[in-house]
Every structure is written in C-alpha cells, then in structure tokens.
N, C-alpha and C positions, 0 to 999 in steps of 0.2 A: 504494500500500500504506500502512496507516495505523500508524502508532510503536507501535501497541500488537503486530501482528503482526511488526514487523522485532526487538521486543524478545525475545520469546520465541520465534523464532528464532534469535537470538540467545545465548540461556539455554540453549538446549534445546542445539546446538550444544558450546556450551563445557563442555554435562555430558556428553555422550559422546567428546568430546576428550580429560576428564581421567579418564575410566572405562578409555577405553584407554587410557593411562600410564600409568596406575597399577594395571596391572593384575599378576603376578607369574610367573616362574617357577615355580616348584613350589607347589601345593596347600596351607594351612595345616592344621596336626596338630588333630583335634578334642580338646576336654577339657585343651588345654594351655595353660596361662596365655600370653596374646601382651601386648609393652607396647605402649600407645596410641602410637604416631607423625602426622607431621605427613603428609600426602595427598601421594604423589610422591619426597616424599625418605625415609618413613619414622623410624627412627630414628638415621639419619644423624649429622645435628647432634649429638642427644645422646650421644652414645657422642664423638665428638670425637678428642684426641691422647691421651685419657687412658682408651683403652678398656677396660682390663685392670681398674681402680679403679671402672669406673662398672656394669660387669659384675658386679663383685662386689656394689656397694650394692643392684644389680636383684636378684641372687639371694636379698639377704637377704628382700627385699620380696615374692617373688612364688615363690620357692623356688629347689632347687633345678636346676630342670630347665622352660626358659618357651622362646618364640620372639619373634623381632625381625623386624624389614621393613628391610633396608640397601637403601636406593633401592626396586627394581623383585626384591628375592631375598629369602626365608623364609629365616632360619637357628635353628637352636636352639643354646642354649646350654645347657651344663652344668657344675656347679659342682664344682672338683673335692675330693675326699676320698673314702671307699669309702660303694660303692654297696652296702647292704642290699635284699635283695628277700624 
C-alpha cells in the first residue's frame, strides 16, 4: 500500500472518530444564538470556576437568552430579570 492511501485513511478515520464524540445529547434550538466552542469539550474551558460572571458577560454579548455545548450536552441559558413578551 502506498503512504499516500494509508494517509487518508488515516484522515478519513480520525474524522469520523471525532464526529462521533462530538456529537450531543439533545438537538440545538434553531434561531438561537449558540457561543463558538472548542470541538469535544465545547464551552467547557470557558465558563471555568467563574461560571456565574462569565454567563453574565455572554449574555451581554449575545443577549438574553443563547445556548452552550458543556462537553457532549446543549444547554440554554437565560439571563435573569423579567421577561416581556
């Protein structure tokens, strides 16, 4: 077999590896702001020990009402004060 077929077998491999990982429990919400995370761990990292603080600077930025990727789970957040409809 010649390097160029054991590479993109190779390739080909490691992207249905990390498409299954990364793939989620529940469905994301269409039309509602999601924040960019990192493939796998989502927004993990970012949110940190200081989650309560870093929730609130996302809400200014994206509103009140967006979704996250913690590891492999959807969640939504929302910001609180009263809700007008």
């Amino acid at each position: 077999m010649s390097y160029q077929t054991i590479g993109i077998a190779l390739i080909a491999a490691l992207f249905f590896i990390i498409r299954y990982l990364n793939r989620t429990d529940t469905p994301k919400v269409k039309n509602l702001p999601e924040i960019p995370g990192i493939p796998l761990f989502g927004n993990l990292l970012q949110f940190g020990s200081n989650h309560a603080k870093v929730a609130g600077e996302l809400a200014k930025k994206y509103g009140p009402v967006f979704q996250v990727r913690l590891g492999n789970r959807v969640r939504l957040h929302a910001a609180e004060g009263p809700v007008t409809y």
